[in-house]
C-alpha positions as CSV (number, residue, x, y, z in Angstrom):
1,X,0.4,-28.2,21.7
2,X,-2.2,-30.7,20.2
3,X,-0.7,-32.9,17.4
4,X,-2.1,-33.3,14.2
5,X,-0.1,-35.8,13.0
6,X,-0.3,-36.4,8.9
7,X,-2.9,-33.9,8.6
8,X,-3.0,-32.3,5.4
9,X,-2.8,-28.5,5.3
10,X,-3.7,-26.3,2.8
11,X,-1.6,-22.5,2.8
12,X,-3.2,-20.4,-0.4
13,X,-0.8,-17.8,-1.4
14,X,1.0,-15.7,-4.3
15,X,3.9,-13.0,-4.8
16,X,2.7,-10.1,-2.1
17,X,1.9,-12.6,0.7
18,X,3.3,-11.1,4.2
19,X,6.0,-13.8,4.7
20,X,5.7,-14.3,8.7
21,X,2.1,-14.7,8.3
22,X,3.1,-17.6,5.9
23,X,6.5,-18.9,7.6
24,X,5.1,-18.7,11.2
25,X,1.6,-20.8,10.6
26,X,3.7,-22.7,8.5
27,X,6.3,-24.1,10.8
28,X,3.3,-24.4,14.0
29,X,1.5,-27.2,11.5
30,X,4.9,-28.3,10.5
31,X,5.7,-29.0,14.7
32,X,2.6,-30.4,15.4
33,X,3.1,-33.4,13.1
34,X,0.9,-31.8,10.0
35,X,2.0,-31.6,6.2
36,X,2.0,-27.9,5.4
37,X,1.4,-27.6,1.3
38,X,1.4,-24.2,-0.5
39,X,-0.8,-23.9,-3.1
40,X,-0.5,-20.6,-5.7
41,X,-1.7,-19.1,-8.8
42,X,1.5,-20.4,-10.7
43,X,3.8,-22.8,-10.9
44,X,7.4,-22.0,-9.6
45,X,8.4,-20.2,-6.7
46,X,6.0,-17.1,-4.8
47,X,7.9,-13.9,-3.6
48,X,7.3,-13.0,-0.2
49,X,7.8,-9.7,1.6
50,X,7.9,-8.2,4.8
51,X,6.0,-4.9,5.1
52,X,6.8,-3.0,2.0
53,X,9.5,-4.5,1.9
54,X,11.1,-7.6,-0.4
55,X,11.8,-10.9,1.6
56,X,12.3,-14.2,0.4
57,X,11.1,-16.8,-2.1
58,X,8.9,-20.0,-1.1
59,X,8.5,-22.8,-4.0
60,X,5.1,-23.5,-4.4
61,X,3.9,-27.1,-4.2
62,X,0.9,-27.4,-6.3
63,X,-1.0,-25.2,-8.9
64,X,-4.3,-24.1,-8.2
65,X,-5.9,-26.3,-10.9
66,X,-4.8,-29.4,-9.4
67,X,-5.8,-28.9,-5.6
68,X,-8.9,-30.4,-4.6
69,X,-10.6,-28.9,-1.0
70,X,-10.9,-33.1,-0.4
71,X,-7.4,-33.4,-0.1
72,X,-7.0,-31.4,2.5
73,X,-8.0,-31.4,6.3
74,X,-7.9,-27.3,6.5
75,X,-6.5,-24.4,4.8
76,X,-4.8,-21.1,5.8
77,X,-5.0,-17.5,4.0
78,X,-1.9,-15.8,5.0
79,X,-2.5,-11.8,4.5
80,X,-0.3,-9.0,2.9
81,X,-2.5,-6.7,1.0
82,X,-1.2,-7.5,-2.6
83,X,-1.3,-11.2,-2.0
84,X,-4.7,-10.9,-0.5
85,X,-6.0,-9.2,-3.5
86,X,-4.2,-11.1,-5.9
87,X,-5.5,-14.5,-5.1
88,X,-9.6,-13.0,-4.4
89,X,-9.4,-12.0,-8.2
90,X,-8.6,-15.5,-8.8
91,X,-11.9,-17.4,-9.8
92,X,-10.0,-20.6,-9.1
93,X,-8.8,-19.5,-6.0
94,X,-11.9,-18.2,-4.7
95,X,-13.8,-21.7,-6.3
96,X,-11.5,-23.5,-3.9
97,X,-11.5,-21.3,-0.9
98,X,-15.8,-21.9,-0.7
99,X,-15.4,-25.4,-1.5
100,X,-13.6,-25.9,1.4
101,X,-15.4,-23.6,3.5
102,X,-18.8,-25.4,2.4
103,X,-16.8,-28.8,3.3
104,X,-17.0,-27.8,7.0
105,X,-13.4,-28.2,7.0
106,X,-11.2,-26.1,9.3
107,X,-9.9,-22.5,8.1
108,X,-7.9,-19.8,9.1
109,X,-7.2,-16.3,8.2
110,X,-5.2,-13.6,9.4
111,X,-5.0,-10.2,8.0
112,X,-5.9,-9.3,4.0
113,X,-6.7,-13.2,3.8
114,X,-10.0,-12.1,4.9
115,X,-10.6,-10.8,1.8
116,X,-10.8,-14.0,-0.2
117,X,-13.5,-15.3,2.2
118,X,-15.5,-12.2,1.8
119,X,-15.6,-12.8,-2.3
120,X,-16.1,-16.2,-2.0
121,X,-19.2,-15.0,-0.1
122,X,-18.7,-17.3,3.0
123,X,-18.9,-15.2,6.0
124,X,-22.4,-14.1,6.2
125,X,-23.5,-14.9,9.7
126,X,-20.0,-15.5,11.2
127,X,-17.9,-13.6,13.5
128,X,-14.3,-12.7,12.6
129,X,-11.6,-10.2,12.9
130,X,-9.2,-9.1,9.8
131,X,-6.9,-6.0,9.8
132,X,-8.8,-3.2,10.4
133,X,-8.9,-1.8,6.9
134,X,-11.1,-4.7,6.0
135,X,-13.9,-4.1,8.8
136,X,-16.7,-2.7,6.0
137,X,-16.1,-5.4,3.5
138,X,-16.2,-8.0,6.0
139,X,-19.4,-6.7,7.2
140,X,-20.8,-5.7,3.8
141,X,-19.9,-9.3,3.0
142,X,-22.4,-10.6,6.0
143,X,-19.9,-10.8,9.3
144,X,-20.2,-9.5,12.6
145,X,-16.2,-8.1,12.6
146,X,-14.4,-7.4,15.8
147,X,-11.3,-5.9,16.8
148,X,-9.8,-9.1,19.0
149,X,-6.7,-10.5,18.6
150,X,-8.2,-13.9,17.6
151,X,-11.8,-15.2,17.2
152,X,-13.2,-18.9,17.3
153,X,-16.4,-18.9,14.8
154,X,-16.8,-22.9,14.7
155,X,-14.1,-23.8,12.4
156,X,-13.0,-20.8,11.4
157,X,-10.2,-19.2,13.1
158,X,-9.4,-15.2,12.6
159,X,-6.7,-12.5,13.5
160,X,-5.6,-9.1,12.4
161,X,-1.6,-8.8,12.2
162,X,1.6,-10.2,12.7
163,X,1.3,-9.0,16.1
164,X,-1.5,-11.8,17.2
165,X,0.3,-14.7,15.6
166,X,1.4,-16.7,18.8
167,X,-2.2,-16.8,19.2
168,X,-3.2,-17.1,16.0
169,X,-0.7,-19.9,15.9
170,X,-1.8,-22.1,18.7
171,X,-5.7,-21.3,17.8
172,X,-5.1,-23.1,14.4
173,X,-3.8,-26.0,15.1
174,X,-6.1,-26.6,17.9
175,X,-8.8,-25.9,15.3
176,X,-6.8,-29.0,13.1
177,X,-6.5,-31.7,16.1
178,X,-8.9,-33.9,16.1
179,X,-11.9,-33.7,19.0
C-alpha cells in the first residue's frame, strides 16, 4: 500500500453515517501514515449505526464552521442514508464539499455520500457509482453512473456498499499518495 505520510484527510459525517463505511476508510488512511479528521454538523460526538441498526459513537474533531477545504489534502463521504441526507441539507456542508471538489483535491465516496456531491452540483460530466438507489439523482445531477464496484474519475474515487470496501479502501489512498 502507497504511504501518505502526514496527509491530511478530511471524513464529513453526522449521527446516521454507516459506521464501517467510516471506521474501515478511516483506519486504511490511518495505516498509510495519513491524519484521518472527522468533521460534523455539531460539536460532540456522531452516532454511528450499522444497517438499521445502533452502533457506536465517534467524537468529532472539528465543527463544520471551522474546516477550511485548504487544510486538507482529500476528503471522504462515508454513506448510510440518514447521514447522507443529513449532511446534503447542510449548506455548510455542501459549501465545503464543492470547495474542495473545485480545489482539484482528491475525494471519495461510497454509498449515500454520493448524494452531497450531487447537491453541491459537482458531478456533471464525471463518471461514478453510488448505491443503486441513487442512480437517477446522480444522473439528473450530470453523471454517467455505473454499477462497478469502484470507479476512478480523475480524483474522484466511487463505490456502492460495504461490500466493495477493500477496494474502495486501497483505491483511496492510492488516490491520496502522491504521483
Amino acid at each position: 500500500m502507497p504511504t501518505i505520510e502526514g496527509k491530511r484527510v478530511a471524513f464529513i459525517a453526522t449521527d446516521g453515517v454507516e459506521q464501517v463505511e467510516l471506521d474501515r476508510p478511516w483506519q486504511a488512511v490511518a495505516d498509510a501514515g495519513g491524519r484521518p479528521e472527522l468533521i460534523s454538523l455539531q460539536a460532540g460526538e456522531i452516532q454511528g449505526f450499522n444497517h438499521l441498526d445502533k452502533g457506536d459513537r465517534r467524537p468529532v474533531d472539528r465543527v463544520i464552521d471551522d474546516a477550511r477545504p485548504e487544510d486538507y489534502d482529500a476528503l471522504v463521504l462515508p454513506g448510510g442514508v440518514a447521514n447522507g441526507d443529513f449532511v446534503r441539507a447542510d449548506d455548510r456542508a455542501v459549501r465545503f464539499v464543492r470547495d474542495f471538489v473545485l480545489a482539484d483535491k482528491p475525494v471519495a465516496v461510497i454509498c449515500h455520500g454520493g448524494w452531497v456531491l450531487a447537491e453541491a452540483d459537482v458531478v456533471r460530466g464525471r463518471t461514478m457509482t453510488s448505491w443503486p438507489s441513487l442512480r437517477t439523482d446522480l444522473r439528473n445531477a450530470g453523471a454517467t453512473w455505473v454499477d462497478q464496484e469502484v470507479v476512478v474519475d480523475d480524483d474522484l474515487v466511487s463505490s456502492r456498499r460495504p461490500d466493495d470496501l477493500d477496494a474502495f479502501c486501497a483505491r483511496t489512498v492510492e488516490a491520496i499518495a502522491p504521483a
